[in-house]
mmCIF file as gemmi writes it, N, C-alpha and C atoms, coordinates in Angstrom:
data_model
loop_
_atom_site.group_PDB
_atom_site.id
_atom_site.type_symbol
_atom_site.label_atom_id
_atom_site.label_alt_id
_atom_site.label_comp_id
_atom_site.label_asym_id
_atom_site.label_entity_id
_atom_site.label_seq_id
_atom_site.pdbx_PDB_ins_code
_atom_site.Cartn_x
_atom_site.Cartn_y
_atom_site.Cartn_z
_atom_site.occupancy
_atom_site.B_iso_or_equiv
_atom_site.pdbx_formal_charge
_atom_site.auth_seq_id
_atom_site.auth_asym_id
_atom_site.pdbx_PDB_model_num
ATOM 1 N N . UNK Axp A 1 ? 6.545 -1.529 -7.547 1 0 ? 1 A 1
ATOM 2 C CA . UNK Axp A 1 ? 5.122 -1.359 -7.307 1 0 ? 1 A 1
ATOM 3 C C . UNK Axp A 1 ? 4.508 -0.399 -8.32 1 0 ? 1 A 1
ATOM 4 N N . UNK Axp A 2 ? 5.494 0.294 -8.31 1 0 ? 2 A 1
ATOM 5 C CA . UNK Axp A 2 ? 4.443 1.535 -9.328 1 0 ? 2 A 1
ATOM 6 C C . UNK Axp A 2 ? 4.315 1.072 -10.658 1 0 ? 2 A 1
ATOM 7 N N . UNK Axp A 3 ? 5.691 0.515 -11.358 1 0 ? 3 A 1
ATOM 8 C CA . UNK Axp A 3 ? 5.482 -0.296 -12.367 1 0 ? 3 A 1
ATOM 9 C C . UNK Axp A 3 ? 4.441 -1.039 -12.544 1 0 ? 3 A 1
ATOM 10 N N . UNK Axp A 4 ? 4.08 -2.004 -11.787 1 0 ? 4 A 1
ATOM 11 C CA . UNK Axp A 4 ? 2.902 -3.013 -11.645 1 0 ? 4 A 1
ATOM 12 C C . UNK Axp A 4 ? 1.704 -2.042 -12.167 1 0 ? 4 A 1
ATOM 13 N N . UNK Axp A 5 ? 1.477 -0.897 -11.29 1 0 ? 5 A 1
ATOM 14 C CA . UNK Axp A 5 ? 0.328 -0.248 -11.297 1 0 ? 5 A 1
ATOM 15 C C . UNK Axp A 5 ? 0.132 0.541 -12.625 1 0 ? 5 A 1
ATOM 16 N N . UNK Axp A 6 ? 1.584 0.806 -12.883 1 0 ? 6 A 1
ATOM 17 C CA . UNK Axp A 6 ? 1.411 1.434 -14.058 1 0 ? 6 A 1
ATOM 18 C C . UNK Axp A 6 ? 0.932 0.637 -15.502 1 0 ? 6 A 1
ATOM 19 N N . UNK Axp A 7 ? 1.318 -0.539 -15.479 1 0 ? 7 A 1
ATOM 20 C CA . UNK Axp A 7 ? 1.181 -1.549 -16.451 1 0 ? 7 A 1
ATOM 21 C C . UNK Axp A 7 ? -0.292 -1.817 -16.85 1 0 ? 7 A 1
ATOM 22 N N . UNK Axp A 8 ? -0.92 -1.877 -15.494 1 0 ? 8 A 1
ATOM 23 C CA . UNK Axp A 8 ? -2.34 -2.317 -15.363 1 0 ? 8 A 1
ATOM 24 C C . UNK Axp A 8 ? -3.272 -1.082 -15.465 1 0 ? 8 A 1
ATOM 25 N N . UNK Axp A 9 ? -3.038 0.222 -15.147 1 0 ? 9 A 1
ATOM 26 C CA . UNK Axp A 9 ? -3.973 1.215 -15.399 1 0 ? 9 A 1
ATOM 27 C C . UNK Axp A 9 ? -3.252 2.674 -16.696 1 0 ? 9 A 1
ATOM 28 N N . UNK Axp A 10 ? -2.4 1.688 -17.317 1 0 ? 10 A 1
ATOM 29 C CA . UNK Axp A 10 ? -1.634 2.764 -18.527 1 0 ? 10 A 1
ATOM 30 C C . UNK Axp A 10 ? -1.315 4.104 -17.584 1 0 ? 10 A 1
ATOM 31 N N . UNK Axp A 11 ? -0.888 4.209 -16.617 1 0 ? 11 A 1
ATOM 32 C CA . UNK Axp A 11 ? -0.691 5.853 -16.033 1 0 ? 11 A 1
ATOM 33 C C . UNK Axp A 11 ? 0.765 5.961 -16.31 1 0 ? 11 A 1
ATOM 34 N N . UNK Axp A 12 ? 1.344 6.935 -16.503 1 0 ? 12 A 1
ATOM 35 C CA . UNK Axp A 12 ? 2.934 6.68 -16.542 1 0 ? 12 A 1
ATOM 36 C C . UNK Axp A 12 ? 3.687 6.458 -15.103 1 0 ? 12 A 1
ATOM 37 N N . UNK Axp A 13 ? 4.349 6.113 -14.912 1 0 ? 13 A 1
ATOM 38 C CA . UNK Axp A 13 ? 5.345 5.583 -13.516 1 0 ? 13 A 1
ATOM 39 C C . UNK Axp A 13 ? 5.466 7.282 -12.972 1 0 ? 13 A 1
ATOM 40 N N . UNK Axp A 14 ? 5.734 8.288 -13.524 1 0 ? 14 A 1
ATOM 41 C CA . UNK Axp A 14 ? 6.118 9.638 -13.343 1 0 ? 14 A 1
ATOM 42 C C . UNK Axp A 14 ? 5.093 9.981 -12.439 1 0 ? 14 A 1
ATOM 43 N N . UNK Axp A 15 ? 3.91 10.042 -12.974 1 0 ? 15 A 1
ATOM 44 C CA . UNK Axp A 15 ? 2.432 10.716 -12.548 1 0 ? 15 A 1
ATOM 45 C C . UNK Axp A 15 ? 2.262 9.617 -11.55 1 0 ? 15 A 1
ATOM 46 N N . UNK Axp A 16 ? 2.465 8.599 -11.226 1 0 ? 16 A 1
ATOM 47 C CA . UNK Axp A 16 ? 2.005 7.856 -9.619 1 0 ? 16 A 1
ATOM 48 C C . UNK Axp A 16 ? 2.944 8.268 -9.068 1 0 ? 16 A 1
ATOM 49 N N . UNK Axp A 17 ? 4.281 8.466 -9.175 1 0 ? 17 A 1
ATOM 50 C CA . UNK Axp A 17 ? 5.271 8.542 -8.412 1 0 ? 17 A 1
ATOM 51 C C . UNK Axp A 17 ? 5.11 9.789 -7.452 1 0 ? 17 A 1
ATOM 52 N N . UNK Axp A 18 ? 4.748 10.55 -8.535 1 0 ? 18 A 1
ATOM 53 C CA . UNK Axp A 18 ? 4.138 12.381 -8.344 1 0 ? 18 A 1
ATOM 54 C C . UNK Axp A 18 ? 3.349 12.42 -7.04 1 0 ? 18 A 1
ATOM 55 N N . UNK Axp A 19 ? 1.983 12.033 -7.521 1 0 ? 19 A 1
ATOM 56 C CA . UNK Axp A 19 ? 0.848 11.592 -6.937 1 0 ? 19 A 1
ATOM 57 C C . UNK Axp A 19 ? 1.446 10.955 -5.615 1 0 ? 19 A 1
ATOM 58 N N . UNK Axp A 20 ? 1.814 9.665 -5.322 1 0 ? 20 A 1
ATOM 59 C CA . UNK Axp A 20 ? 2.107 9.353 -4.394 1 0 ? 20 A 1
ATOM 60 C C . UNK Axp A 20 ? 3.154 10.295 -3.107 1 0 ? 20 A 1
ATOM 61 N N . UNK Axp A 21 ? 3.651 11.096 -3.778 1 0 ? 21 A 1
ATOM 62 C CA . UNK Axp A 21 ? 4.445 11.807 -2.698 1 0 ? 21 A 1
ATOM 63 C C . UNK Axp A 21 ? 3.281 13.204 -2.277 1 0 ? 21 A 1
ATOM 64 N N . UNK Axp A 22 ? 2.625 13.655 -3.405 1 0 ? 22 A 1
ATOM 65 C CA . UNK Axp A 22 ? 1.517 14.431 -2.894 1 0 ? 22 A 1
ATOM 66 C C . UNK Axp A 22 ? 0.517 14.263 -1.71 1 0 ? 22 A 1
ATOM 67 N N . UNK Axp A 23 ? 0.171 12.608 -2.099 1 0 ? 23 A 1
ATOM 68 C CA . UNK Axp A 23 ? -1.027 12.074 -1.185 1 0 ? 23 A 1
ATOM 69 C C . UNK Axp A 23 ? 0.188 11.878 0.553 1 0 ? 23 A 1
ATOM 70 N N . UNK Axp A 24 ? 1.305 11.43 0.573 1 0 ? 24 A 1
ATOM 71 C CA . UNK Axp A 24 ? 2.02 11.417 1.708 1 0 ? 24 A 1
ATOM 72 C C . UNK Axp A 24 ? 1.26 13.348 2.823 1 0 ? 24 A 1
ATOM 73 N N . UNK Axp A 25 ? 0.943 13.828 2.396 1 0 ? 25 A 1
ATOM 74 C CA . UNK Axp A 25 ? 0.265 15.26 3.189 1 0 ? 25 A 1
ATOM 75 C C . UNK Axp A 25 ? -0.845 15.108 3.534 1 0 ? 25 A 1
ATOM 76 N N . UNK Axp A 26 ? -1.689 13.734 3.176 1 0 ? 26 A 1
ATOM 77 C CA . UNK Axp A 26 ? -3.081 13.666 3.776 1 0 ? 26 A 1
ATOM 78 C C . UNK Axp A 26 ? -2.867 11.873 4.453 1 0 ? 26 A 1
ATOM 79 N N . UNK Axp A 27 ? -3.989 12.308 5.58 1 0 ? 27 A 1
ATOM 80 C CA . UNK Axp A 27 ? -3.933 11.2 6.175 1 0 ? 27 A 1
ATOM 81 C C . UNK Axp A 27 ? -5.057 10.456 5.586 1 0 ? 27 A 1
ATOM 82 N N . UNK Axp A 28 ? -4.807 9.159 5.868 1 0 ? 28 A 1
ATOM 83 C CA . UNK Axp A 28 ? -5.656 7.691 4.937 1 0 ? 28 A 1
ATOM 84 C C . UNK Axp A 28 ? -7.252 8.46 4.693 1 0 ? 28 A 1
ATOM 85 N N . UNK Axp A 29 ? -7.722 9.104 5.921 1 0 ? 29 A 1
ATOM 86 C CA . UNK Axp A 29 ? -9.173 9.605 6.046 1 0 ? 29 A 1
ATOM 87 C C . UNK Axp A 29 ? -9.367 10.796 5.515 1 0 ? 29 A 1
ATOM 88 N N . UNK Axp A 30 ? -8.365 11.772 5.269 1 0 ? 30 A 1
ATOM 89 C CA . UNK Axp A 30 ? -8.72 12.899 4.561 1 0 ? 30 A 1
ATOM 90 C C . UNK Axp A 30 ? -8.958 12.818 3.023 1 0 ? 30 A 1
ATOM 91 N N . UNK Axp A 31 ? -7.731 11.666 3.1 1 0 ? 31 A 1
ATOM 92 C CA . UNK Axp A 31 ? -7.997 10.788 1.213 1 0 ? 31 A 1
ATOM 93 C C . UNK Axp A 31 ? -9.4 10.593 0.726 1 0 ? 31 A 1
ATOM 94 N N . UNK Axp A 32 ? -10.123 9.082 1.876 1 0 ? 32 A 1
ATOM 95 C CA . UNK Axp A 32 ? -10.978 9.034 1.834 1 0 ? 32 A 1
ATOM 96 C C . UNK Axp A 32 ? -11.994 9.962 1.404 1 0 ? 32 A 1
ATOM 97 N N . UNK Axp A 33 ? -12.197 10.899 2.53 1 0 ? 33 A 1
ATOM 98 C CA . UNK Axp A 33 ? -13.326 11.705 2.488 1 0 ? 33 A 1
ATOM 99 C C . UNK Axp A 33 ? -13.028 12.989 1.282 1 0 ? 33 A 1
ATOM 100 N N . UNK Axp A 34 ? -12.242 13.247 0.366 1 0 ? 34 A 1
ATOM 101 C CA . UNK Axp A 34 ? -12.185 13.925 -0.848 1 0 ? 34 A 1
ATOM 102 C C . UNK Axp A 34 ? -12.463 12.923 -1.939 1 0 ? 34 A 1
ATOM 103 N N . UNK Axp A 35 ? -11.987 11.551 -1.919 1 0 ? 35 A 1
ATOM 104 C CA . UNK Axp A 35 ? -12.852 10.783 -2.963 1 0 ? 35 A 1
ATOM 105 C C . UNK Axp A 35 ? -14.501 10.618 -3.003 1 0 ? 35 A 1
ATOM 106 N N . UNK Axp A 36 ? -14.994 11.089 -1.092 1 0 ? 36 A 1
ATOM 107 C CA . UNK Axp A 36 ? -16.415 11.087 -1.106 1 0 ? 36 A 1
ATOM 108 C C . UNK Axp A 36 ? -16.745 11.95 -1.772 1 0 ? 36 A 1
ATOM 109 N N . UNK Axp A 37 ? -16.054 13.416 -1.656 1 0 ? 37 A 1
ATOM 110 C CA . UNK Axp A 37 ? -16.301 14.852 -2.349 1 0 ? 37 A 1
ATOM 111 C C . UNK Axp A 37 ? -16.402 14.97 -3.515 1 0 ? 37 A 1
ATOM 112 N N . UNK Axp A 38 ? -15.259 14.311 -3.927 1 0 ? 38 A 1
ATOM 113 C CA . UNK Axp A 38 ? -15.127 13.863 -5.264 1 0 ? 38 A 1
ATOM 114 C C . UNK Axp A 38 ? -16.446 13.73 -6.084 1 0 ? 38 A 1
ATOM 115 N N . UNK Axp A 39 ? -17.095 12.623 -5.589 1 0 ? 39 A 1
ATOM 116 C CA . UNK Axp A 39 ? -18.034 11.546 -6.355 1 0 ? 39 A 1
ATOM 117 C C . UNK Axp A 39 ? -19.085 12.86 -5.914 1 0 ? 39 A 1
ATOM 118 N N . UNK Axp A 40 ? -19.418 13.162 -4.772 1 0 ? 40 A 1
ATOM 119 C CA . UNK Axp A 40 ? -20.488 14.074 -4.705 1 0 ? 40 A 1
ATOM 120 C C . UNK Axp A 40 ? -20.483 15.181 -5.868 1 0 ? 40 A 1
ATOM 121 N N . UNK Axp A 41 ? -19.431 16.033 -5.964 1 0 ? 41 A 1
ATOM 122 C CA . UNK Axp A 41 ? -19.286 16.635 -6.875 1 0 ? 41 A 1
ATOM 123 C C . UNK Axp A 41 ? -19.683 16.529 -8.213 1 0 ? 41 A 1
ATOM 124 N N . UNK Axp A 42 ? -19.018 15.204 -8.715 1 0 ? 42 A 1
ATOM 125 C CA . UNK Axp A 42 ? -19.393 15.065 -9.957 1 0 ? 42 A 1
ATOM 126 C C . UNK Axp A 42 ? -20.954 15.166 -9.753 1 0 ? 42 A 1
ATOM 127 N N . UNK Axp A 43 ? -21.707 14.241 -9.24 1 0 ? 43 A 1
ATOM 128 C CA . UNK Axp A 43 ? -23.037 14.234 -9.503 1 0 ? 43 A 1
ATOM 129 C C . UNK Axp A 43 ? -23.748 15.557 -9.23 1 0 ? 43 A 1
ATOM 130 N N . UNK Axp A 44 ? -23.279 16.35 -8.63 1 0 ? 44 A 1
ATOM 131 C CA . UNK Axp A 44 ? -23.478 17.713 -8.648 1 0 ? 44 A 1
ATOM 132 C C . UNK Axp A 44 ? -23.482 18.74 -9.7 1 0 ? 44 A 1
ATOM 133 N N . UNK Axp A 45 ? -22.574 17.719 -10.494 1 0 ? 45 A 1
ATOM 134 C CA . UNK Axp A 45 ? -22.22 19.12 -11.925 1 0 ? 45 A 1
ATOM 135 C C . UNK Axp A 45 ? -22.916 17.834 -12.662 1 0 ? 45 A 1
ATOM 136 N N . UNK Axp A 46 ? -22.832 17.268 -12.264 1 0 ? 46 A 1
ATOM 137 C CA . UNK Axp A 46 ? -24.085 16.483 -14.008 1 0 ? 46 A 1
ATOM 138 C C . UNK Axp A 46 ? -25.672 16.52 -13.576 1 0 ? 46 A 1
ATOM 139 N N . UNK Axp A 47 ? -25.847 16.611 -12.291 1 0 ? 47 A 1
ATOM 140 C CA . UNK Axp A 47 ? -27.211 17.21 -12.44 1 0 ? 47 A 1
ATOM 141 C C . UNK Axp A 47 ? -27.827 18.772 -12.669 1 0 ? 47 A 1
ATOM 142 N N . UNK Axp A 48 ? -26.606 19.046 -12.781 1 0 ? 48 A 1
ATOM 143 C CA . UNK Axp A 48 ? -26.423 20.742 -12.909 1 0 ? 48 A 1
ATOM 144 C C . UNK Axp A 48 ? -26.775 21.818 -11.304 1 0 ? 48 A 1
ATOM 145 N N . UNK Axp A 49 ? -26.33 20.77 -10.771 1 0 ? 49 A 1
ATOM 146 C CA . UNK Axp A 49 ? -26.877 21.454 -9.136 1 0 ? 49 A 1
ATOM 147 C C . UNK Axp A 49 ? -25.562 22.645 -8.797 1 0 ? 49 A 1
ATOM 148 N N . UNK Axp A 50 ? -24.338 22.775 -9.59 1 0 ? 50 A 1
ATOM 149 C CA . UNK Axp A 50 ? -23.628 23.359 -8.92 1 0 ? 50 A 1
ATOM 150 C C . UNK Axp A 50 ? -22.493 23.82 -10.593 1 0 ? 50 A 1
ATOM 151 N N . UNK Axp A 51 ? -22.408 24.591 -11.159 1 0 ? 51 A 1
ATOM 152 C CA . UNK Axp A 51 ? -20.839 24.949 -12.193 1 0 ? 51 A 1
ATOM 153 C C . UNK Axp A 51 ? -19.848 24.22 -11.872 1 0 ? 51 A 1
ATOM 154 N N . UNK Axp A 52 ? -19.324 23.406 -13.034 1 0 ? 52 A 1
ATOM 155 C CA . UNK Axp A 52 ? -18.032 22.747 -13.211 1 0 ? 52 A 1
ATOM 156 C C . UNK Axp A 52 ? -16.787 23.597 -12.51 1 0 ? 52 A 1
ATOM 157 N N . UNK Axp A 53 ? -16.693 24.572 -12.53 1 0 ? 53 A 1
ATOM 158 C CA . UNK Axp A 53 ? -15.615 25.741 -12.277 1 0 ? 53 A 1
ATOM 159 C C . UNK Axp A 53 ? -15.511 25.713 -10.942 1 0 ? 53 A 1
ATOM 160 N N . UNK Axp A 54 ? -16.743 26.44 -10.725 1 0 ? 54 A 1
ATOM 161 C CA . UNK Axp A 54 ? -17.253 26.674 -9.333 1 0 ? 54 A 1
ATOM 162 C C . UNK Axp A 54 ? -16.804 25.888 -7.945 1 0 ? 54 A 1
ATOM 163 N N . UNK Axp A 55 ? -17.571 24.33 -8.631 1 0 ? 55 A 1
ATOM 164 C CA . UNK Axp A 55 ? -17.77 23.52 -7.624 1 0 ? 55 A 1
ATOM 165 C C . UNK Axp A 55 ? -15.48 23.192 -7.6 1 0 ? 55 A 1
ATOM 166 N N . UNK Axp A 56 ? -15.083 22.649 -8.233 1 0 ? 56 A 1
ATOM 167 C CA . UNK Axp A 56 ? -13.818 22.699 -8.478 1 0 ? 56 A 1
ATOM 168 C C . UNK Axp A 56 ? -13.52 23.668 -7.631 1 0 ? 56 A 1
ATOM 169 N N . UNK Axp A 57 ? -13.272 24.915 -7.977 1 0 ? 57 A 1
ATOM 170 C CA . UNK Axp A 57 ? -12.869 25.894 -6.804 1 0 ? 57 A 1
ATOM 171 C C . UNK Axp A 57 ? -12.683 25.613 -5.824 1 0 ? 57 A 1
ATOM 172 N N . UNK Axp A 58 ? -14.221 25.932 -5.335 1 0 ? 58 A 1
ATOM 173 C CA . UNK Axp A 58 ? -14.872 25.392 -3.628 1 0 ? 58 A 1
ATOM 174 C C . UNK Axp A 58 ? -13.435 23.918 -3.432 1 0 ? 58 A 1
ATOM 175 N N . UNK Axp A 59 ? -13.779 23.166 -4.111 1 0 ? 59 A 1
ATOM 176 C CA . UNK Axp A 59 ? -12.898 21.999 -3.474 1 0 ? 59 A 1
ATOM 177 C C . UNK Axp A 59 ? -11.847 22.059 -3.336 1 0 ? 59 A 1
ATOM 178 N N . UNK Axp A 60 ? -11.144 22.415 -4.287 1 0 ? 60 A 1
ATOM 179 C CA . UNK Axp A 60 ? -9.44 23.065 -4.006 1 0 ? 60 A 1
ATOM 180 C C . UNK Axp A 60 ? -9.325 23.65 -2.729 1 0 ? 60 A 1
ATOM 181 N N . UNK Axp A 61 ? -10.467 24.487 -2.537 1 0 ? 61 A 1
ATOM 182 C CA . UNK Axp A 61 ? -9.873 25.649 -1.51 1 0 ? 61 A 1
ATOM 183 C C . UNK Axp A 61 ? -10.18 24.771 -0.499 1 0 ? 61 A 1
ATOM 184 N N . UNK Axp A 62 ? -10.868 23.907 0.032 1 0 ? 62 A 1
ATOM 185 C CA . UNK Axp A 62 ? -11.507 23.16 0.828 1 0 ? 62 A 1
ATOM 186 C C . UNK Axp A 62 ? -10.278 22.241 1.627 1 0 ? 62 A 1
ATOM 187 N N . UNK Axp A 63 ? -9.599 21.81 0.376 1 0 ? 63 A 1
ATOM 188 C CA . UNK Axp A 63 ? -8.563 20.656 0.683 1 0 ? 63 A 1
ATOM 189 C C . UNK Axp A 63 ? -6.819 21.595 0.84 1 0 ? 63 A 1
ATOM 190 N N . UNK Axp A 64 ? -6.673 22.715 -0.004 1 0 ? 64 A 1
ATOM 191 C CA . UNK Axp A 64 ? -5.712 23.178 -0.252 1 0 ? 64 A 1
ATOM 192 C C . UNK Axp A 64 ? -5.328 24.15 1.327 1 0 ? 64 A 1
ATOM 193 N N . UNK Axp A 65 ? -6.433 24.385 2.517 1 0 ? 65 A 1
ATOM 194 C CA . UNK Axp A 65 ? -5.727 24.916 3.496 1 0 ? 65 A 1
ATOM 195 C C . UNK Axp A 65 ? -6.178 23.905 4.605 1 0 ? 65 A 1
């Protein structure tokens, strides 16, 4: 599987493999709702509503306890 994935989005097999045992600590919906964060974020730092650094921070700490 990871092969497959890797083939099709150039990522190395290492870094999904990685990734995938990371994401095993969040459930399907916590995933979810940090890709919402995610996307909010960005548009946050490109409208300049919030520091690249900053907003990063905040989210780490958000997800990290």
């Amino acid at each position: 599987r990871d092969k497959e994935i890797s083939s099709r989005t150039r990522i190395p097999t290492f870094y999904l493999a990685k990734n995938r045992r990371l994401a095993q600590n969040f459930s399907a919906e916590e995933l979810n709702s940090l890709l919402i964060d995610l996307g909010d974020l960005e548009a946050d730092i490109k409208t300049g509503r919030i520091h690249q650094q900053i907003g990063l921070e905040m989210l780490i700490t958000q997800y990290a306890g």
